[in-house]
N, CA, C and O atoms as a Tinker XYZ file with bonds, in Angstrom:
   280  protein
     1  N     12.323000   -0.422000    2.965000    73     2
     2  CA    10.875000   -0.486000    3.070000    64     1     3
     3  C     10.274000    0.673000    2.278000    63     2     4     5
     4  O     10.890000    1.682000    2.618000    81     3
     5  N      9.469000    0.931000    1.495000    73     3     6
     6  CA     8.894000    1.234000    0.522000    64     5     7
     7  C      7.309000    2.381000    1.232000    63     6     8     9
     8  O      6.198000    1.853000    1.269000    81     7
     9  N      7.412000    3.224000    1.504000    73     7    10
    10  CA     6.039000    3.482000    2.324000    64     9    11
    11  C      4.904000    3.718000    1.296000    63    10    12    13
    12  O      5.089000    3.708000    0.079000    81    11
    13  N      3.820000    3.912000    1.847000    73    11    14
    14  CA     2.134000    3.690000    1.246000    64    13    15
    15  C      2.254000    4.686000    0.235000    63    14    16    17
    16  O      1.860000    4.376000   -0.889000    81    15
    17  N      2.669000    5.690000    0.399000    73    15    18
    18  CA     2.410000    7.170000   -0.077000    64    17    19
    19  C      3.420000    6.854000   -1.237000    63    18    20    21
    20  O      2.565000    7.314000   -1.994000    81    19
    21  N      4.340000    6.534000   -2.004000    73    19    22
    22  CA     4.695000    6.329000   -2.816000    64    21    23
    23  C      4.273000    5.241000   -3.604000    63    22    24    25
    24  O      4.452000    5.461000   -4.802000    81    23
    25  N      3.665000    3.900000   -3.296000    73    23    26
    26  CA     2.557000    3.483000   -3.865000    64    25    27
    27  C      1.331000    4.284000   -4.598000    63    26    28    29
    28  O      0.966000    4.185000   -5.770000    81    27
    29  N      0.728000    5.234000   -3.390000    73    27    30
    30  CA    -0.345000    5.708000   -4.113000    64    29    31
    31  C      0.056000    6.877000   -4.833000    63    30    32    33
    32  O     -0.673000    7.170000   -5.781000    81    31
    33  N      0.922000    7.528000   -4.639000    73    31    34
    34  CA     1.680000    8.808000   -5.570000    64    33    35
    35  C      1.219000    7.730000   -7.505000    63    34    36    37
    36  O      0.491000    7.906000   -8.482000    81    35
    37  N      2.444000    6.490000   -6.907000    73    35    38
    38  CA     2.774000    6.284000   -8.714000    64    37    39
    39  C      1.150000    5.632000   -9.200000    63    38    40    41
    40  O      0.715000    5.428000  -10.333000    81    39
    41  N      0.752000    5.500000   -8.373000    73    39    42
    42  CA    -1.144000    5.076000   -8.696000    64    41    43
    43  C     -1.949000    5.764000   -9.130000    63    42    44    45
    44  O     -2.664000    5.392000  -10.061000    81    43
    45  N     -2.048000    6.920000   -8.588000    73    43    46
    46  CA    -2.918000    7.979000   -8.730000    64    45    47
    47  C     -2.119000    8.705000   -9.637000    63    46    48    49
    48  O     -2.671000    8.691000  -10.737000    81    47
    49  N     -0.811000    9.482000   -9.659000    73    47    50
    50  CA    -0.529000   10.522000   -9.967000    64    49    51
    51  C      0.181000    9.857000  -11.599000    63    50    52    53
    52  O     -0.047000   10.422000  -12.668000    81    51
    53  N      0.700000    9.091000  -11.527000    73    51    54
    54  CA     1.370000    9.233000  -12.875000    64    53    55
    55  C      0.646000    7.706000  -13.605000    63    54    56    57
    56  O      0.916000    7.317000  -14.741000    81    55
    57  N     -0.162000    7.109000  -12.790000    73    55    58
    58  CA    -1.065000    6.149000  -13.655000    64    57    59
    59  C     -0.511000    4.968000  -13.795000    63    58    60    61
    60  O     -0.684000    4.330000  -14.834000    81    59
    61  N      0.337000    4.433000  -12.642000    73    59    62
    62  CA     1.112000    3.319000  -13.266000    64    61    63
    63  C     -0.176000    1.836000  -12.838000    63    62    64    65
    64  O     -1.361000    2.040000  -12.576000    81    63
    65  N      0.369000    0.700000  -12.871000    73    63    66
    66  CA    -0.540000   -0.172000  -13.228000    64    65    67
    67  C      0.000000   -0.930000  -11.602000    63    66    68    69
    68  O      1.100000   -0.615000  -11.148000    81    67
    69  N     -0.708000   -1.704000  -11.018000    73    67    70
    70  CA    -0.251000   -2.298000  -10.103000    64    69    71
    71  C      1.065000   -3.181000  -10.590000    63    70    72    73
    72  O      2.061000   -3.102000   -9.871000    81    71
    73  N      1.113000   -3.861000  -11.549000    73    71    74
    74  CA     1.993000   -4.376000  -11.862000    64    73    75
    75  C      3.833000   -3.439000  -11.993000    63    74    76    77
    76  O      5.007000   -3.555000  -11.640000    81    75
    77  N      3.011000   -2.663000  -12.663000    73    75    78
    78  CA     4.393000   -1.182000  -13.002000    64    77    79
    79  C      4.924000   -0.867000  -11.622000    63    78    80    81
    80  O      6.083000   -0.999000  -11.229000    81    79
    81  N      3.874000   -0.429000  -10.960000    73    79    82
    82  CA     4.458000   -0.133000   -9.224000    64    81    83
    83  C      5.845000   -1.318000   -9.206000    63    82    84    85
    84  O      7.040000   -1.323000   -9.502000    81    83
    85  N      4.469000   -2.570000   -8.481000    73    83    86
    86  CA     5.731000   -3.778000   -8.498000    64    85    87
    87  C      6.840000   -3.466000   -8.849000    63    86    88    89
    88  O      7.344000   -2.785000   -7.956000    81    87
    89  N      7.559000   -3.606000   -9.747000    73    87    90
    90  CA     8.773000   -3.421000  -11.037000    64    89    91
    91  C      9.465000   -2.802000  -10.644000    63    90    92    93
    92  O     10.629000   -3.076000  -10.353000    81    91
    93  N      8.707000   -1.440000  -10.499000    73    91    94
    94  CA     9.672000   -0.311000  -10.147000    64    93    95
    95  C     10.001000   -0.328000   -8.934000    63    94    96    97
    96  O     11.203000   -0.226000   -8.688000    81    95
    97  N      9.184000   -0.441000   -7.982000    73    95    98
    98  CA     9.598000   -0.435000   -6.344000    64    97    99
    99  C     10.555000   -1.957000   -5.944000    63    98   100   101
   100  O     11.377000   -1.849000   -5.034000    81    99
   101  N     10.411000   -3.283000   -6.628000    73    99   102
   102  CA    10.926000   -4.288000   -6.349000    64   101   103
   103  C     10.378000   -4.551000   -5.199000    63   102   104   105
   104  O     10.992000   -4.542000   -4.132000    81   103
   105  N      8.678000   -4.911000   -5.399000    73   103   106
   106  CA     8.152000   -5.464000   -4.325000    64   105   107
   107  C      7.124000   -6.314000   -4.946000    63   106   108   109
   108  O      6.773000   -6.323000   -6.126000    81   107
   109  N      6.766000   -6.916000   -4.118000    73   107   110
   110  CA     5.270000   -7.826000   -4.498000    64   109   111
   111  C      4.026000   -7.068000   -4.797000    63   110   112   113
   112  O      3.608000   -6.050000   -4.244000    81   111
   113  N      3.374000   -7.942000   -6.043000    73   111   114
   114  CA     2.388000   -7.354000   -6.239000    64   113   115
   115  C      1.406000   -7.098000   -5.491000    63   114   116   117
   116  O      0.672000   -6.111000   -5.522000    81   115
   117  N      1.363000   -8.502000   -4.410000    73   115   118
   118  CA     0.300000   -8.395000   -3.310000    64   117   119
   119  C      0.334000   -7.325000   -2.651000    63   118   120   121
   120  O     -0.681000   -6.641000   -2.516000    81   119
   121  N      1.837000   -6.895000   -1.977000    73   119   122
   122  CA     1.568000   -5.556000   -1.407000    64   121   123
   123  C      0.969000   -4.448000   -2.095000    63   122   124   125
   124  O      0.073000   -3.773000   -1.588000    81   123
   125  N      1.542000   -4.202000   -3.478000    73   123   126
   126  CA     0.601000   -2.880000   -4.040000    64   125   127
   127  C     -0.904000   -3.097000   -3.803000    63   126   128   129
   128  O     -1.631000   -2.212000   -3.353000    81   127
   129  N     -1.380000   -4.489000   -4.178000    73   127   130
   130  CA    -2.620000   -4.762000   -4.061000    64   129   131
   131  C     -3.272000   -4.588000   -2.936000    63   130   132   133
   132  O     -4.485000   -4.479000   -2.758000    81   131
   133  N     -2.261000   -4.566000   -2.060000    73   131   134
   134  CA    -2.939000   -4.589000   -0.411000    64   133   135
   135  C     -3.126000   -2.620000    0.058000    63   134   136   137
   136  O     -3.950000   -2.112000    0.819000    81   135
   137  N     -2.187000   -2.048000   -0.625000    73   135   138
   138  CA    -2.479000   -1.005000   -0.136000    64   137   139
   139  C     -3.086000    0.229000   -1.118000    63   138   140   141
   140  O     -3.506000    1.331000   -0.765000    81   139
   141  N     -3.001000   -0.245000   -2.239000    73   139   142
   142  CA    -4.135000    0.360000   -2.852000    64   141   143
   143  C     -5.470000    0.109000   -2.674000    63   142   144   145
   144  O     -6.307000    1.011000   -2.694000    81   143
   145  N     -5.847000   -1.551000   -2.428000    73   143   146
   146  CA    -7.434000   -1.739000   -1.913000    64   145   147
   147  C     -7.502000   -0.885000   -0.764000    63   146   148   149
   148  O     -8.495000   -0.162000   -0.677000    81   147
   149  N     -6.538000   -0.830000    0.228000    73   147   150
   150  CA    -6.832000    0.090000    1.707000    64   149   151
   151  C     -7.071000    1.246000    1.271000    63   150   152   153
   152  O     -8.140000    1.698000    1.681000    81   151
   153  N     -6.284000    2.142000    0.355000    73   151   154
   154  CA    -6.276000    3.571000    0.188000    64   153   155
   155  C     -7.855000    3.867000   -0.796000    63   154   156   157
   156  O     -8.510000    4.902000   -0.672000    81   155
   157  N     -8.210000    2.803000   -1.674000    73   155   158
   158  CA    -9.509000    3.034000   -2.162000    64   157   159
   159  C    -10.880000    2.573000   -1.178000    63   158   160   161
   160  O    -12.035000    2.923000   -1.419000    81   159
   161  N    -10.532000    1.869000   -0.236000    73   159   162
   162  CA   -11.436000    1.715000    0.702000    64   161   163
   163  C    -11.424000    3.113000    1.694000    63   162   164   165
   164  O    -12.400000    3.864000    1.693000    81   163
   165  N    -10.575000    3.304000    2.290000    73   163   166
   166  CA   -10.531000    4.851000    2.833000    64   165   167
   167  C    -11.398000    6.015000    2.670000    63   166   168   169
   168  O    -12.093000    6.717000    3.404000    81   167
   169  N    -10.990000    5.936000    1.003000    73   167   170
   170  CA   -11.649000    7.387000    0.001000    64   169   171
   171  C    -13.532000    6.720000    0.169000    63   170   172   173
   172  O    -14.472000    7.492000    0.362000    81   171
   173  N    -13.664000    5.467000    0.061000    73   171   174
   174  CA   -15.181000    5.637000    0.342000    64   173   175
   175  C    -16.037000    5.601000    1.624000    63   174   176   177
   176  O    -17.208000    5.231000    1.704000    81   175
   177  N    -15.226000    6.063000    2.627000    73   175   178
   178  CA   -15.783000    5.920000    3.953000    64   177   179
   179  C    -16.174000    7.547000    4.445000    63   178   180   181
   180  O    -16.060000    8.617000    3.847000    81   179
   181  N    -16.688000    7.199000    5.827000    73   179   182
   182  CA   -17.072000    8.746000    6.416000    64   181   183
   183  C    -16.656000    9.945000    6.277000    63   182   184   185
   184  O    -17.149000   10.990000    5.853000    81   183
   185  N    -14.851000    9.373000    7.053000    73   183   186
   186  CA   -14.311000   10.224000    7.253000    64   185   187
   187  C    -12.915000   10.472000    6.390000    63   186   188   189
   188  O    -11.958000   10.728000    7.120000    81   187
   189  N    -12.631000   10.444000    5.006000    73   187   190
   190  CA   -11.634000   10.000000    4.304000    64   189   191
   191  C    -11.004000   10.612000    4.775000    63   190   192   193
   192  O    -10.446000    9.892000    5.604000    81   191
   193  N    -10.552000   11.775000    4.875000    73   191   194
   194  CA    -9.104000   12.208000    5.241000    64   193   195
   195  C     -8.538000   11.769000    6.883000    63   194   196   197
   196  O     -7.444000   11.377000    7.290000    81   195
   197  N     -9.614000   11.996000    7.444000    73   195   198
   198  CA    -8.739000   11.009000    8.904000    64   197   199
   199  C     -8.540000    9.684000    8.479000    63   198   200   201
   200  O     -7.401000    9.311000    8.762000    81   199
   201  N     -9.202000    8.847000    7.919000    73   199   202
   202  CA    -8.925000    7.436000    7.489000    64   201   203
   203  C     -7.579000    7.494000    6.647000    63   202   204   205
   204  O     -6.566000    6.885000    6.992000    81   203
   205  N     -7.663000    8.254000    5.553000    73   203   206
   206  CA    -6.362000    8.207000    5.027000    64   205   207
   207  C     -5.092000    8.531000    5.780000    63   206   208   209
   208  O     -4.028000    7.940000    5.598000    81   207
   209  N     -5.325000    9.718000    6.817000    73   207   210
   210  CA    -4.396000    9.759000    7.362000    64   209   211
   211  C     -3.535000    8.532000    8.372000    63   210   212   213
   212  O     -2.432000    8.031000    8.587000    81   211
   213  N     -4.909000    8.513000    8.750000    73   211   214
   214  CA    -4.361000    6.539000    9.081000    64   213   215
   215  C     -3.286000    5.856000    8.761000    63   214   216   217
   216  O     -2.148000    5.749000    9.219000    81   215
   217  N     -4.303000    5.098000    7.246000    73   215   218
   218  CA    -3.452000    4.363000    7.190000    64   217   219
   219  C     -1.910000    4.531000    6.113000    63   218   220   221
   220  O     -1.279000    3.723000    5.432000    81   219
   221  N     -1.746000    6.113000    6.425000    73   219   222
   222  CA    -0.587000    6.688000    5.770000    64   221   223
   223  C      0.514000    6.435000    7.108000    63   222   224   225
   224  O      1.702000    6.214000    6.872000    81   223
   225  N     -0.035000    6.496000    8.583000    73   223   226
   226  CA     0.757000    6.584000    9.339000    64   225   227
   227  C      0.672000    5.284000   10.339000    63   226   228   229
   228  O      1.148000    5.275000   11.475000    81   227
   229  N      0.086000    4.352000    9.813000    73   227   230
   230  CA     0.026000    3.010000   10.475000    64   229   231
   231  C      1.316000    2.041000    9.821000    63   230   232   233
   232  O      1.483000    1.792000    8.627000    81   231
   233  N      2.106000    1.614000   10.896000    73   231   234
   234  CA     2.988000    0.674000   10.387000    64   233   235
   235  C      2.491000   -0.404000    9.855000    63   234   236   237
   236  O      1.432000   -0.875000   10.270000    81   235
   237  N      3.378000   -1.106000    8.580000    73   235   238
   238  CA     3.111000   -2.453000    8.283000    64   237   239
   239  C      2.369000   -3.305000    9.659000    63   238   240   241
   240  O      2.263000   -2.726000   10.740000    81   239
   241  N      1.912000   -4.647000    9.475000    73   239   242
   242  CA     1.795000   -5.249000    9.924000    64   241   243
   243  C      2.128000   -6.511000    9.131000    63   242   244   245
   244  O      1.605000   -6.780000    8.050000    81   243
   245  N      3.249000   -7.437000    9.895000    73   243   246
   246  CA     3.639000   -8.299000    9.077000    64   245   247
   247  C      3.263000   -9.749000    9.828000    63   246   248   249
   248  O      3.303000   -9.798000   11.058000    81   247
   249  N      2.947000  -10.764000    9.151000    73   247   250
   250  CA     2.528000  -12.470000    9.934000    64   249   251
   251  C      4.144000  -13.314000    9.481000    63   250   252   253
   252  O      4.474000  -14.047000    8.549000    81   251
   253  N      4.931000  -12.690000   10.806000    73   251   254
   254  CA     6.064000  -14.115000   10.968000    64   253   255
   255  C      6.027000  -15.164000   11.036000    63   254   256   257
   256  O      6.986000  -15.936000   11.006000    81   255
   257  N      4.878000  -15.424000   11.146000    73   255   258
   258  CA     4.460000  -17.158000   12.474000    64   257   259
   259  C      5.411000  -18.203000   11.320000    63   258   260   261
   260  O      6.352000  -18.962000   11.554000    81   259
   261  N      4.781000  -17.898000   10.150000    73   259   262
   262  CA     5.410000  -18.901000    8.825000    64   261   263
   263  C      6.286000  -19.055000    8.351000    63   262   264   265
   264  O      6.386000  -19.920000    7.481000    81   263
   265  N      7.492000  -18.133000    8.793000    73   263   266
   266  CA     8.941000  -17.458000    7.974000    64   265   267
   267  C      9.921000  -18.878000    8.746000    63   266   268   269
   268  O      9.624000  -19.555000    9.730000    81   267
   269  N     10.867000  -18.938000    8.048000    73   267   270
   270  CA    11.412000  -20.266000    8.383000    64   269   271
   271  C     12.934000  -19.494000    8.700000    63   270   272   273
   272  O     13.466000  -18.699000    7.926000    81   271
   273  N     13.551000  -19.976000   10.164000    73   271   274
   274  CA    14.717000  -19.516000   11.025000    64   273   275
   275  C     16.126000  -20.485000   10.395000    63   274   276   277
   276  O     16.563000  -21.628000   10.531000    81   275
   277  N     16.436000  -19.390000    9.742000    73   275   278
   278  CA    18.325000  -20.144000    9.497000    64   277   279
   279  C     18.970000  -20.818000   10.553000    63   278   280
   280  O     20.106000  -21.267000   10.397000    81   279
């Protein structure tokens, strides 16, 4: 599992592209997409650093209902 903070490290810090993340981490794009929109929604709210801290320390939340049982 891949956590937030290394998403937004290669985002912010070395400029990679949502796509580049992808690639390199071997994950879906949706996820980068999902947690970079969170981490730029964060930065424009009240309280950014408690918000960020958030959702730096909030577990995934994942929807099983659909996953199909071997």
């Amino acid at each position: 599992m891949v956590d937030k903070q290394t998403i937004i490290h290669l985002y912010r810090s070395r400029g990679l592209s949502k796509r580049a993340i992808a690639r390199e981490l071997d994950i879906s794009r949706k996820t980068v997409h999902k947690v970079i929109q969170e981490y730029e929604s964060t930065l424009s709210s009240d309280t950014p650093s408690v918000s960020l801290e958030t959702i730096l320390t909030t577990a995934p939340r994942y929807d099983s209902s659909n996953v199909a049982v071997e």
